[in-house]
N, CA, C and O atoms as a DFTB+ gen file, in Angstrom:
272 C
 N C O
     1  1       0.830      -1.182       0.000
     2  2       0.000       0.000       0.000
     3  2       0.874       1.245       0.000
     4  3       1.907       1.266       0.669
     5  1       0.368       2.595      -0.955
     6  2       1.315       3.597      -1.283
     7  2       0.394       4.431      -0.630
     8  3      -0.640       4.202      -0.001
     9  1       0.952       5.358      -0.897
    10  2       0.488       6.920      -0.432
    11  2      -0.189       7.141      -2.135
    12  3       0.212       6.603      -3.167
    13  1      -1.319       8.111      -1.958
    14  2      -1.779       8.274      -2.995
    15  2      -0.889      10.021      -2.868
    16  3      -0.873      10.849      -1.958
    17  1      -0.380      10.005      -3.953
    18  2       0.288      11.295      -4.583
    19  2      -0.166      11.730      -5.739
    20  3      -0.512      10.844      -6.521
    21  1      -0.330      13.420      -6.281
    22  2      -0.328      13.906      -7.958
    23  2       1.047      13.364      -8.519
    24  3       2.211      13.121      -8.198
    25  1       0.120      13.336      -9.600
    26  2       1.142      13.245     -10.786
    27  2       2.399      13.790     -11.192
    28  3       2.348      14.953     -10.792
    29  1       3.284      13.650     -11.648
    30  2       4.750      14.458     -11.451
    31  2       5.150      14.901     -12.854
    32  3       5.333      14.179     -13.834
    33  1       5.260      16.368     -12.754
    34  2       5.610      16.756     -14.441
    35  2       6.558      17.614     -13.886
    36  3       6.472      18.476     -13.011
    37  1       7.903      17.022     -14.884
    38  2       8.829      18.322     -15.022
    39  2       9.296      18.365     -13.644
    40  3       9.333      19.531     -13.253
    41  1       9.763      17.302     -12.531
    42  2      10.029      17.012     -11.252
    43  2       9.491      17.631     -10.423
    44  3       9.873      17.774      -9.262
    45  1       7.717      18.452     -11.356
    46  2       7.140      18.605      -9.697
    47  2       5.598      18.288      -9.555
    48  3       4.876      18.129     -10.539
    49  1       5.335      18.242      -8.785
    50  2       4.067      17.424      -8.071
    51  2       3.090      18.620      -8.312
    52  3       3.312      19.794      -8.016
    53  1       1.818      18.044      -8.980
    54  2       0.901      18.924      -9.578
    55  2      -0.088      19.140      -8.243
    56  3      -1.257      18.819      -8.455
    57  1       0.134      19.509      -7.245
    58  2      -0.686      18.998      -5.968
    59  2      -1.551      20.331      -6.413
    60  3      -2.371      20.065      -7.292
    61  1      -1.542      21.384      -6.090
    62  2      -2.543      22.582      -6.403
    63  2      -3.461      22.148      -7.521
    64  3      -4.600      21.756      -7.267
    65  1      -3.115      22.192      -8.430
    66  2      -3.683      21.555      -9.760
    67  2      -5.149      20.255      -9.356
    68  3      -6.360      20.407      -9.521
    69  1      -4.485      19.211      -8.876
    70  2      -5.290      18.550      -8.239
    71  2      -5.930      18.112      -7.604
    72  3      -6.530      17.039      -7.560
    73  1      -5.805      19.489      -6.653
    74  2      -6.895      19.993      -5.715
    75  2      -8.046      20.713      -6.181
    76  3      -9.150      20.621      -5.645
    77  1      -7.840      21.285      -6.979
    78  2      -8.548      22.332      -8.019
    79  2      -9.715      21.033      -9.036
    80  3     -10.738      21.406      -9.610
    81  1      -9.358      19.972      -9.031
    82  2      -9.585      19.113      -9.856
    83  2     -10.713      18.218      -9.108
    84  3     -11.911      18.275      -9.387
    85  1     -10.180      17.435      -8.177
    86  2     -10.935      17.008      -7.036
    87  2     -12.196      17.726      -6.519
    88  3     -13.252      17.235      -6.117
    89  1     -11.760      19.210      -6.650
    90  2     -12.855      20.166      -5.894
    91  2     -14.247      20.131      -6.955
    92  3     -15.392      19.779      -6.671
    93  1     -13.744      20.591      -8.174
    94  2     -14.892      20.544      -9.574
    95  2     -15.207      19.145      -9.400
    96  3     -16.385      18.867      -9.628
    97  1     -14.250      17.942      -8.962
    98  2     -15.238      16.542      -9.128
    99  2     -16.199      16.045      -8.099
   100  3     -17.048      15.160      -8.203
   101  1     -15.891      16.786      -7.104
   102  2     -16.671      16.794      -6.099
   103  2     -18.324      17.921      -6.269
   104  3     -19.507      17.595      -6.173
   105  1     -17.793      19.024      -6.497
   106  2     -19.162      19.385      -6.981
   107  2     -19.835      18.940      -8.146
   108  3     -21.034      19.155      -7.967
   109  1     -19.656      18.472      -9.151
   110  2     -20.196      17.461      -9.878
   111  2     -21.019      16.417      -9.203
   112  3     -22.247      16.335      -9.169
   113  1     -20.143      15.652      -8.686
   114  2     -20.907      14.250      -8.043
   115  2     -22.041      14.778      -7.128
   116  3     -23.072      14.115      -7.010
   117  1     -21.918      15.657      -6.643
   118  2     -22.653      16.577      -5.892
   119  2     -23.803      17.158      -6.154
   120  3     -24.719      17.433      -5.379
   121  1     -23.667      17.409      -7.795
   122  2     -24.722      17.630      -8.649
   123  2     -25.596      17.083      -8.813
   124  3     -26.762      17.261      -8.459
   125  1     -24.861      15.951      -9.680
   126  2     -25.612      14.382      -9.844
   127  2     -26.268      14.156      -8.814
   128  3     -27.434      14.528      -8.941
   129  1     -25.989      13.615      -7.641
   130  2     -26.781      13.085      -6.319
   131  2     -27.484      14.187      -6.274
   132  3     -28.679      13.896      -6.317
   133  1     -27.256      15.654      -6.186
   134  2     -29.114      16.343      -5.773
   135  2     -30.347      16.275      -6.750
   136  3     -31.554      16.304      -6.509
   137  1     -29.621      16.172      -7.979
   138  2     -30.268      16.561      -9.265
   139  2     -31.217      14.955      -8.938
   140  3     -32.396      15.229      -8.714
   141  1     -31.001      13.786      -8.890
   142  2     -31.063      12.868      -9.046
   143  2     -32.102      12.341      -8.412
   144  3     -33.023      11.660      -8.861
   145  1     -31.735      12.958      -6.603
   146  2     -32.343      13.131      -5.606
   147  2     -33.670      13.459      -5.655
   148  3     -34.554      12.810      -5.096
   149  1     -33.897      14.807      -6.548
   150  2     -34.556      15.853      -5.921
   151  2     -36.206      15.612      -7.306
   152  3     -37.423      15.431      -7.285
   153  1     -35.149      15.770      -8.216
   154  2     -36.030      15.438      -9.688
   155  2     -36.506      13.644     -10.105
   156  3     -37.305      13.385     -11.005
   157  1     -36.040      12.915      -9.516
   158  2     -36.502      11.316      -9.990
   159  2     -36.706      10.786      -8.961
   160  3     -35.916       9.878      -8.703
   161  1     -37.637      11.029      -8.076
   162  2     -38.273      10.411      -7.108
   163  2     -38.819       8.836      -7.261
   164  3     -38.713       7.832      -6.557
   165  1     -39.367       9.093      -8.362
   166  2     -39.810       7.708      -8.804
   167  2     -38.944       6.500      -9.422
   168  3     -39.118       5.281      -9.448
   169  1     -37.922       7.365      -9.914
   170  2     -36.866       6.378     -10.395
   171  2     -36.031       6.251      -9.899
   172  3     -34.922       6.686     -10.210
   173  1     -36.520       5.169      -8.331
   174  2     -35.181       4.646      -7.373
   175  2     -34.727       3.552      -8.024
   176  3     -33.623       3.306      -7.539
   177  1     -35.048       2.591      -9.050
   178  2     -34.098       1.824      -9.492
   179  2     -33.084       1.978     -10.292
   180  3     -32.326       1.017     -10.414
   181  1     -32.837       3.092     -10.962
   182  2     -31.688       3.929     -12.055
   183  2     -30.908       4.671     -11.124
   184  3     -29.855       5.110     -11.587
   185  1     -31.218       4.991      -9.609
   186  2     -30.488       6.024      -8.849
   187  2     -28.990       5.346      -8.923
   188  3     -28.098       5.798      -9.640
   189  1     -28.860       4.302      -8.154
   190  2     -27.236       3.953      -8.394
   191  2     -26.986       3.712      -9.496
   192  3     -25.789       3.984      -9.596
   193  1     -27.303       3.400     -10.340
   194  2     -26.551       2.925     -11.940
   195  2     -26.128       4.307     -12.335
   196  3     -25.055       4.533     -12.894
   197  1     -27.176       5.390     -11.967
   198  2     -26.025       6.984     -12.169
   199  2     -25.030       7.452     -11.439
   200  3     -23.873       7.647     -11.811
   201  1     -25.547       7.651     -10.270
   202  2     -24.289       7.864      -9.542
   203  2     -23.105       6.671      -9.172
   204  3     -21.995       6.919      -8.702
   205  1     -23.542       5.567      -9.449
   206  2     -22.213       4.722      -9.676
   207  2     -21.540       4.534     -11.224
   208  3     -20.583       3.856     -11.598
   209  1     -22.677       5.639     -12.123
   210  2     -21.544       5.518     -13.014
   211  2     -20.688       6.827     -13.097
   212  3     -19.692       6.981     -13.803
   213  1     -21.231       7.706     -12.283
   214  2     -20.388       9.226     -12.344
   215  2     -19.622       9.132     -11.607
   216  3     -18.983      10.172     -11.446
   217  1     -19.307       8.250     -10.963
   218  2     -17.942       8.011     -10.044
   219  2     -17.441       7.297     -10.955
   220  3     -16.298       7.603     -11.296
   221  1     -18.088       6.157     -11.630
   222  2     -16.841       5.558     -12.451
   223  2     -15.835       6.378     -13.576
   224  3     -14.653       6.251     -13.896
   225  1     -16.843       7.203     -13.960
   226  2     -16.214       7.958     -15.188
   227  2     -15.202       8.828     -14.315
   228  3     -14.014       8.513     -14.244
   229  1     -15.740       9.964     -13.636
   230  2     -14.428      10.332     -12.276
   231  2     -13.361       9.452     -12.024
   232  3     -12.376       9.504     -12.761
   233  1     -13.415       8.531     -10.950
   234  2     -12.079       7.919     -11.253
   235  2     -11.728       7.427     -11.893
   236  3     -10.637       6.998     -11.517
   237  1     -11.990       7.099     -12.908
   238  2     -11.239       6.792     -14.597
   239  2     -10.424       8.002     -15.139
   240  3      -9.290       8.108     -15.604
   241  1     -11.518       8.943     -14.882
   242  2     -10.359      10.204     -15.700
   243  2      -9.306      11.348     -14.596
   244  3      -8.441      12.170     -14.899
   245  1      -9.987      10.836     -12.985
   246  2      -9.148      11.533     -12.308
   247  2      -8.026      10.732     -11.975
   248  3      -6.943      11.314     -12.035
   249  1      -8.019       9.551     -11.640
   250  2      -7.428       8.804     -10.945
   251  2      -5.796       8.632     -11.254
   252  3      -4.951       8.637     -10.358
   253  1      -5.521       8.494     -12.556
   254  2      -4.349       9.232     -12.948
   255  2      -3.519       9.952     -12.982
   256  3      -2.307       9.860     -13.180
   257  1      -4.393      10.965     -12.716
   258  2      -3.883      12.197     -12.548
   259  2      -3.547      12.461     -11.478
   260  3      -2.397      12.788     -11.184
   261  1      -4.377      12.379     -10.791
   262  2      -4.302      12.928      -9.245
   263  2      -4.038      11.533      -7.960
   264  3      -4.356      11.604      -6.773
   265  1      -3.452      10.482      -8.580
   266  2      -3.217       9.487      -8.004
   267  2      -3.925       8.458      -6.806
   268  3      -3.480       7.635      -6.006
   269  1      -5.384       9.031      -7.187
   270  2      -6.170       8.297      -6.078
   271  2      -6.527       6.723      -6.455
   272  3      -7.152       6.023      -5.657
């Protein structure tokens, strides 16, 4: 087990960058779950298949980057 660290360009650690990154993916997911919440009451069987796929797509495209 590692330490999860940013990505390293040019010998330095994009940590600001991927805080900045994390923060927009967090209000996103954030989105999703109220939007989801608030507007599809009726459609509790699609609720996780969205928000477990907006995390998937998130850590697919963050996870790289920002080493989580």
């Amino acid at each position: 087990m590692g330490a999860a660290l940013p990505r390293v360009v040019d010998e330095q650690r994009l940590t600001f960058q991927c805080l900045v990154l994390e923060g927009l993916l967090t209000f996103i997911l954030m989105f999703v779950i109220l939007n989801v919440a608030i507007n599809a009451p009726d459609k509790k069987s699609v609720v996780g298949i969205i928000i477990g796929g907006t995390i998937a797509v998130e850590s697919g495209f963050a996870g790289p980057i920002c080493g989580a």
